[in-house]
MARPATI-414066 format. One record per atom (N, C-alpha, C): atom name; residue in three letters; x, y, z. Coordinates in Angstrom, 3 decimals. Atoms other than C-alpha are relative to their C-alpha. Layout:
BEGIN
('CA', 'ALA', (X, Y, Z))
...
END
This chain:
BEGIN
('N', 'UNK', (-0.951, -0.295, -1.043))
('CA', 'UNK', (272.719, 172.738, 87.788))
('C', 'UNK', (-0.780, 0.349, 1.268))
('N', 'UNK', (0.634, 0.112, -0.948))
('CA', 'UNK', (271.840, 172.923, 91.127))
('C', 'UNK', (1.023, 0.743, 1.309))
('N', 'UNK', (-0.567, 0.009, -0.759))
('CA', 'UNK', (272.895, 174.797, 94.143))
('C', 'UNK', (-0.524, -0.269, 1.569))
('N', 'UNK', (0.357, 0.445, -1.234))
('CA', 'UNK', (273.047, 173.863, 97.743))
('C', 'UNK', (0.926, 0.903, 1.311))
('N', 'UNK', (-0.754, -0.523, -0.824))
('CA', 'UNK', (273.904, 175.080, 101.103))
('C', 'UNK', (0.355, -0.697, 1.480))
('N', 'UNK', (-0.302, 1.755, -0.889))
('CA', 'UNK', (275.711, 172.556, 103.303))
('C', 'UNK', (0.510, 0.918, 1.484))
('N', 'UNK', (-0.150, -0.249, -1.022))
('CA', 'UNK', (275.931, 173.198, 106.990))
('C', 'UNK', (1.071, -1.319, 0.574))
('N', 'UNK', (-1.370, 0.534, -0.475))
('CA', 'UNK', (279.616, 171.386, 107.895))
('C', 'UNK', (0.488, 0.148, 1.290))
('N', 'UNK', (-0.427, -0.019, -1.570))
('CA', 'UNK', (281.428, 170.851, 110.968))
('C', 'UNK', (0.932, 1.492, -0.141))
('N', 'UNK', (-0.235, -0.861, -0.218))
('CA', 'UNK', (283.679, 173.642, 110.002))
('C', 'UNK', (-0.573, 1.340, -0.461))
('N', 'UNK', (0.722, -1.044, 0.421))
('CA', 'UNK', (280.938, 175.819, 108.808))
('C', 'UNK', (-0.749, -0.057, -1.231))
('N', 'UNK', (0.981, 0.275, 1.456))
('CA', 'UNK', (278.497, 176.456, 106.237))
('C', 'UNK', (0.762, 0.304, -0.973))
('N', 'UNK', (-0.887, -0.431, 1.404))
('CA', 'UNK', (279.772, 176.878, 102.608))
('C', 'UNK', (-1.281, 0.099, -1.165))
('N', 'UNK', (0.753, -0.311, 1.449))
('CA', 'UNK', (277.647, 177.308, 99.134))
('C', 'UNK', (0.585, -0.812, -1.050))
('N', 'UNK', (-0.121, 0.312, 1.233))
('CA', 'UNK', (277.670, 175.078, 96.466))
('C', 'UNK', (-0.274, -0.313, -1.351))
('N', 'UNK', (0.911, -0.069, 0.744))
('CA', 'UNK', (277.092, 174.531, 93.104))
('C', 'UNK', (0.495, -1.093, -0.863))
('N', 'UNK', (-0.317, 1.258, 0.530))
('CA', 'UNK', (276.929, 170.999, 91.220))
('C', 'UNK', (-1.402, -0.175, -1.302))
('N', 'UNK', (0.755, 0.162, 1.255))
('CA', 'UNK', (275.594, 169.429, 87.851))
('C', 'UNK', (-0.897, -0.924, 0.685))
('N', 'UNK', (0.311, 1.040, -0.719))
('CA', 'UNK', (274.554, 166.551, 89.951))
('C', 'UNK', (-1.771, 0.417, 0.218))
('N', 'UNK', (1.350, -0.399, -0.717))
('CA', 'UNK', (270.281, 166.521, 90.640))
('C', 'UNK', (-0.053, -0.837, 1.631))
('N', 'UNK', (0.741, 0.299, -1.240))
('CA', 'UNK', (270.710, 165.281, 94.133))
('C', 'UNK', (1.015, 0.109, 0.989))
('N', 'UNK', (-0.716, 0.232, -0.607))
('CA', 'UNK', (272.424, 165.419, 96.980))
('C', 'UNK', (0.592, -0.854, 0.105))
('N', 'UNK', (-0.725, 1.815, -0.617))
('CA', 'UNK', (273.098, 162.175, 97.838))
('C', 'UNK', (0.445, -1.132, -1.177))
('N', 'UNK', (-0.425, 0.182, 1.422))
('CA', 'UNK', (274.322, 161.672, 94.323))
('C', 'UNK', (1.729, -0.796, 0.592))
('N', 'UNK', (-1.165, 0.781, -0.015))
('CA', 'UNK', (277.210, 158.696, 94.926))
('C', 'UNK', (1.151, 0.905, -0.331))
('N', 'UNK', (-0.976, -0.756, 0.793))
('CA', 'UNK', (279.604, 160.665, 92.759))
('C', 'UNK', (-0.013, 1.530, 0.980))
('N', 'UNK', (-0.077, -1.065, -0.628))
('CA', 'UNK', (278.897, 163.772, 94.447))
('C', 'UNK', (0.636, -0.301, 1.479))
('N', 'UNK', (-0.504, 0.216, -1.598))
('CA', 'UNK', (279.110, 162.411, 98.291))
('C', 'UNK', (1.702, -0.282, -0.369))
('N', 'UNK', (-1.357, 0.656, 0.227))
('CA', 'UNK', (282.483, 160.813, 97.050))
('C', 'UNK', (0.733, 1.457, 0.108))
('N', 'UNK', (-0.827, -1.229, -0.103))
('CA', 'UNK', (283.867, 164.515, 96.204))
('C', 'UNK', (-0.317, 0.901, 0.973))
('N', 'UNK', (-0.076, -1.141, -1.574))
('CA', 'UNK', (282.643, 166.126, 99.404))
('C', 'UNK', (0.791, -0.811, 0.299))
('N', 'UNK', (-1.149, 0.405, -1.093))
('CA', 'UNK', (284.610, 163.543, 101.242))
('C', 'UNK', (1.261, -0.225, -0.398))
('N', 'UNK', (-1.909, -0.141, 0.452))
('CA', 'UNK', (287.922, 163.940, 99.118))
('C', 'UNK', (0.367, 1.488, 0.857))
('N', 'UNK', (0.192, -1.385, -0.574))
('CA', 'UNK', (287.141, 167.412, 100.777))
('C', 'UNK', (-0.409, 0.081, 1.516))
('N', 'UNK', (0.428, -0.150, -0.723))
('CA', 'UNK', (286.732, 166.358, 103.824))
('C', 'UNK', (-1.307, -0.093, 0.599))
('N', 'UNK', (0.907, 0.115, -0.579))
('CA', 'UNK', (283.240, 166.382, 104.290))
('C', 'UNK', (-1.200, -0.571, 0.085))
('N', 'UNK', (0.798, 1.301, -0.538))
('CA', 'UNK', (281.299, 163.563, 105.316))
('C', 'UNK', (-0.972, 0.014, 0.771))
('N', 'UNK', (1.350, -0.277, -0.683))
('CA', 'UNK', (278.502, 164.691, 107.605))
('C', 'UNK', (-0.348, 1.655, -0.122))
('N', 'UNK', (0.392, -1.606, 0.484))
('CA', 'UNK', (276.318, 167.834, 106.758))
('C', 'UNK', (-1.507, -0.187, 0.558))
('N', 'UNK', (1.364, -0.390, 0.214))
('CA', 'UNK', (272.918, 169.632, 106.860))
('C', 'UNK', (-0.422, 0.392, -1.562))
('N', 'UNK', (0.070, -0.753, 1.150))
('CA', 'UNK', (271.964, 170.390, 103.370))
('C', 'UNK', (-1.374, 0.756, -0.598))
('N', 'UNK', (1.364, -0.662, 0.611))
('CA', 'UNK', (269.539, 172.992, 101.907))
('C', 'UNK', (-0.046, 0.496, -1.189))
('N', 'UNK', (-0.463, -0.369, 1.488))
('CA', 'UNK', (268.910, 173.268, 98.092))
('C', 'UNK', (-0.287, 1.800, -0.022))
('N', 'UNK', (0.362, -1.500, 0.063))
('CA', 'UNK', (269.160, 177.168, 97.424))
('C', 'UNK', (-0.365, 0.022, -1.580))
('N', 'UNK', (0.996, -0.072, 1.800))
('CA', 'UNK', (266.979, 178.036, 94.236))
('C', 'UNK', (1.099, 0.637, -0.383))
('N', 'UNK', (-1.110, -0.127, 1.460))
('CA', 'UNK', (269.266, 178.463, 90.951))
('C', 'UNK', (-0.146, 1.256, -0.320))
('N', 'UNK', (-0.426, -1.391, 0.322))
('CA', 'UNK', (268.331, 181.697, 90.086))
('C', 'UNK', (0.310, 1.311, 1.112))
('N', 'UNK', (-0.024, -0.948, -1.245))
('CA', 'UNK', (267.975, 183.342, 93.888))
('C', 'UNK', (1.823, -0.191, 0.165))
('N', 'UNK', (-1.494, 0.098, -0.485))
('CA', 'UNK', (271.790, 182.329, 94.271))
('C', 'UNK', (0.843, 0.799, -1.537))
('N', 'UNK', (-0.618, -0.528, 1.195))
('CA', 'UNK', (272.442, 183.326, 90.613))
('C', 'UNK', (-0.164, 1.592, 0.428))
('N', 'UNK', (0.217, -1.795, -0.459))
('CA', 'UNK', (270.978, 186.816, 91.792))
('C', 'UNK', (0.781, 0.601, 1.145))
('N', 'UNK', (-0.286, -0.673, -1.519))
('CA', 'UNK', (272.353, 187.080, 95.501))
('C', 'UNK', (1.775, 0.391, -0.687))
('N', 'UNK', (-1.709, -0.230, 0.039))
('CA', 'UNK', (276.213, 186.272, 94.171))
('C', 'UNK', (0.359, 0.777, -0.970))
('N', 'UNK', (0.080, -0.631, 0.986))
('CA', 'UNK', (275.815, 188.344, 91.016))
('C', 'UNK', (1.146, -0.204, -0.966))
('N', 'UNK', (-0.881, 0.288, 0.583))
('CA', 'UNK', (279.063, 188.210, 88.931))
('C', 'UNK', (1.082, -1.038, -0.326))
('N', 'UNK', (-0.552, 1.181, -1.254))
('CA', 'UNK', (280.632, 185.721, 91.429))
('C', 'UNK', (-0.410, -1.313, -0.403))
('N', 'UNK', (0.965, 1.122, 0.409))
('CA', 'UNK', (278.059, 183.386, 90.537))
('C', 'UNK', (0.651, -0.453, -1.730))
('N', 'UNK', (-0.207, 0.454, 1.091))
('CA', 'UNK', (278.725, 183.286, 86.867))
('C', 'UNK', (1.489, -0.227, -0.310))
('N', 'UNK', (-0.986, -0.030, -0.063))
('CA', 'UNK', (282.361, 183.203, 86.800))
('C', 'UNK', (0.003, -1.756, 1.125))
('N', 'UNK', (-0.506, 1.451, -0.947))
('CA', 'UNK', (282.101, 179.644, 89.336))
('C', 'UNK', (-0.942, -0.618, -0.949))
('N', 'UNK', (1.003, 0.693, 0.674))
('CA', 'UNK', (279.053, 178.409, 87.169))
('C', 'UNK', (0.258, -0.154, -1.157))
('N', 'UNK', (-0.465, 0.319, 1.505))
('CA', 'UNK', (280.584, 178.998, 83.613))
('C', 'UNK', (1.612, -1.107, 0.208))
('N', 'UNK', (-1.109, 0.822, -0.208))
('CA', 'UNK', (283.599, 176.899, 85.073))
('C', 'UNK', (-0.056, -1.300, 0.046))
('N', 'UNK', (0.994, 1.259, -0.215))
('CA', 'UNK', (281.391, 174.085, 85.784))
('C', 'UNK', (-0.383, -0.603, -0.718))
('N', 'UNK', (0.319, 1.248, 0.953))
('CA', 'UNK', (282.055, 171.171, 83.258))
('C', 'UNK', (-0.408, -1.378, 0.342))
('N', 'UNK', (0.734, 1.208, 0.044))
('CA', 'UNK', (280.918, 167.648, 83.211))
('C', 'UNK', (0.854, -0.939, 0.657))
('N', 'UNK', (-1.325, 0.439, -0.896))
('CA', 'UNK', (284.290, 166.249, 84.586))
('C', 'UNK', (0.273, 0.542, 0.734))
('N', 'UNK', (-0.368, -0.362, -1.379))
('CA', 'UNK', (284.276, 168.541, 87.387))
('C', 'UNK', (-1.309, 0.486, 0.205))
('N', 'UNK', (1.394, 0.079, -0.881))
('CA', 'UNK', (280.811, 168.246, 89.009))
('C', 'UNK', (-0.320, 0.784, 1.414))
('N', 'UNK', (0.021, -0.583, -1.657))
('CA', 'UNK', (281.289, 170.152, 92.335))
('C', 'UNK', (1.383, 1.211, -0.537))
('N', 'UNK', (-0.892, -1.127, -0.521))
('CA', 'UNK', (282.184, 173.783, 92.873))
('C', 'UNK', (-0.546, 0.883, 0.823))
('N', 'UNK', (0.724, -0.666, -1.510))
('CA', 'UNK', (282.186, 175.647, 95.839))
('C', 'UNK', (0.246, 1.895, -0.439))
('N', 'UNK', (0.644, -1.035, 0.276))
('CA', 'UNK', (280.361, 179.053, 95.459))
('C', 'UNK', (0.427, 0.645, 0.993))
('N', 'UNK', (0.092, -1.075, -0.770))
('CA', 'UNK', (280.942, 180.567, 98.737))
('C', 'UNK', (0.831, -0.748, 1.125))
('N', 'UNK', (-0.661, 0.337, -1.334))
('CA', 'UNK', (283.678, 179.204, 101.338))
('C', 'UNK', (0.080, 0.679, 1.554))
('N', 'UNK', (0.433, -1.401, -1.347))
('CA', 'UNK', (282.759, 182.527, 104.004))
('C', 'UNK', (-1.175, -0.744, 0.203))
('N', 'UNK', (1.005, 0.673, -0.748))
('CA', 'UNK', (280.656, 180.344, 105.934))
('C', 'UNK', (-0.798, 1.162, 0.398))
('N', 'UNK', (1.078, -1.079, -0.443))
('CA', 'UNK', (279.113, 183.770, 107.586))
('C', 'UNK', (-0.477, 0.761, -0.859))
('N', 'UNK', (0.752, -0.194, 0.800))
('CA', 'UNK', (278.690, 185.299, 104.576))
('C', 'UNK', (-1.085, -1.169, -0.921))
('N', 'UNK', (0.290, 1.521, 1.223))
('CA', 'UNK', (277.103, 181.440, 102.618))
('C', 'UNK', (-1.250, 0.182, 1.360))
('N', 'UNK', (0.872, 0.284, -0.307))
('CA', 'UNK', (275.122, 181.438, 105.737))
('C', 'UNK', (-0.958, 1.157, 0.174))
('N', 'UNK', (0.592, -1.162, 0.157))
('CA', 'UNK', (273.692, 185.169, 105.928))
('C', 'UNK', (-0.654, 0.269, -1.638))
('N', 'UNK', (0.508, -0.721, 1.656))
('CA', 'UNK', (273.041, 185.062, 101.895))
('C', 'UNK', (-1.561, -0.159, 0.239))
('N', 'UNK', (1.702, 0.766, 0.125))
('CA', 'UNK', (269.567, 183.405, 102.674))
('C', 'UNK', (-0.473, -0.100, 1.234))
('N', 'UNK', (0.791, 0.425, -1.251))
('CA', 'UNK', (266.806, 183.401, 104.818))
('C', 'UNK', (-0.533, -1.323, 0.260))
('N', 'UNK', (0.276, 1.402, -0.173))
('CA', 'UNK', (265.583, 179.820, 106.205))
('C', 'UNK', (-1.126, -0.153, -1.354))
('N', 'UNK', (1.242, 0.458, 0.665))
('CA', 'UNK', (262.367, 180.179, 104.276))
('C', 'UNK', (0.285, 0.573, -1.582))
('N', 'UNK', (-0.686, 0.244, 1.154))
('CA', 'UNK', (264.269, 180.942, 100.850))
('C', 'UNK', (0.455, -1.524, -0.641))
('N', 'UNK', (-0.727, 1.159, 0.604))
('CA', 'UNK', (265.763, 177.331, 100.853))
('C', 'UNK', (-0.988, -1.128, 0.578))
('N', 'UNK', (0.555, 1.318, -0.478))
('CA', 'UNK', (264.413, 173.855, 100.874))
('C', 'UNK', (0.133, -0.701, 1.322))
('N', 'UNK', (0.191, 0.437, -0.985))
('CA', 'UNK', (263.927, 171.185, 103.046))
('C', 'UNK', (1.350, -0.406, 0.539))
('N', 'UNK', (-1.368, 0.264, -0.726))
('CA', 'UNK', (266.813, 170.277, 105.534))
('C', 'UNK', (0.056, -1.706, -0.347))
('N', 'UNK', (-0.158, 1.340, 0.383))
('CA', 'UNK', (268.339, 167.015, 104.014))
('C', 'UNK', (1.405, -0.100, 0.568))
('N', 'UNK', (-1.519, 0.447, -0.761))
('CA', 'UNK', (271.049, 165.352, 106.607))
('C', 'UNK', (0.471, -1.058, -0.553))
('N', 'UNK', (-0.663, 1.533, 0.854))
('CA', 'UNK', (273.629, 162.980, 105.673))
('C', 'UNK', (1.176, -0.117, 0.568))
('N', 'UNK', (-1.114, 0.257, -0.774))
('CA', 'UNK', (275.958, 161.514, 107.835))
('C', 'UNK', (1.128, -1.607, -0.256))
('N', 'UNK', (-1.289, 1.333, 0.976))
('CA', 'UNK', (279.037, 158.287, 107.001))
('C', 'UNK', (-1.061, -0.795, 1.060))
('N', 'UNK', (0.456, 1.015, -0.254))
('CA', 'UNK', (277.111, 155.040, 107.415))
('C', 'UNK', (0.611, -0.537, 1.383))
('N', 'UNK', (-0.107, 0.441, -1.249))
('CA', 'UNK', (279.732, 154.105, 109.837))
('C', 'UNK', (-0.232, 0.494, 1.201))
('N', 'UNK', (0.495, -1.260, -0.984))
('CA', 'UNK', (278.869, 156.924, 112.217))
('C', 'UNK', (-1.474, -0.732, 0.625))
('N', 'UNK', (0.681, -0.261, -0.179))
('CA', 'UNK', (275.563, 155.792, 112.173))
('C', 'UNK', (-0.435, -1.531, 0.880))
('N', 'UNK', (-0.160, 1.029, -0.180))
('CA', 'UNK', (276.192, 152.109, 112.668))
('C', 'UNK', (0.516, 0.177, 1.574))
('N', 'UNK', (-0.645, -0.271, -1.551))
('CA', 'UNK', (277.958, 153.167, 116.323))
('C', 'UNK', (-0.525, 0.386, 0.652))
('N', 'UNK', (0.902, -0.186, -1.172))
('CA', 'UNK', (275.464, 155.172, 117.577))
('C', 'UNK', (-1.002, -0.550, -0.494))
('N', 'UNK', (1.031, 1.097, 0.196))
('CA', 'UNK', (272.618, 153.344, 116.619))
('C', 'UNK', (-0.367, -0.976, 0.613))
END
């Protein structure tokens, strides 16, 4: 399991997926049933998020079966983006809709 911390147009959020990648087809597909189609993303280490959300955490993570691949850990964008310092999380991986990119380009 893997969590991440996606920087969105309407704000950051926290999430946590079975998926190993971002850019996991299946995954992008259920951000954008959700709306969200262009991001910043930063993987937040599995146990630092297991530690920061404490109870919170396990209660969204024991929910987290194989037919539902995506759950969102932290929708308080100011709290999702205050949990962590920059140099806690990985590298900044962007990902924006092909056609977006095709226009300005």
């Amino acid at each position: 399991m893997r969590s991440f911390l996606l920087m969105t147009g309407s704000g950051p959020l926290n999430i946590l997926t079975s998926h190993g990648s971002i850019e996991n087809p299946v995954l992008l597909d259920k951000l954008l049933a959700k709306g969200i189609d262009k991001f910043i993303a930063f993987e937040v280490p599995y146990e630092l998020a297991r530690q920061r959300y404490g109870g919170h955490f396990n209660v969204v993570a024991n929910d987290l079966h194989e037919t539902d691949d995506l759950r969102i850990l932290d929708y308080n964008g100011d709290r999702a983006f205050r949990m962590f310092t920059f140099s806690e999380l990985g590298d900044a991986h962007v990902h924006e809709p092909a056609a977006l990119e095709q226009t300005v380009g």
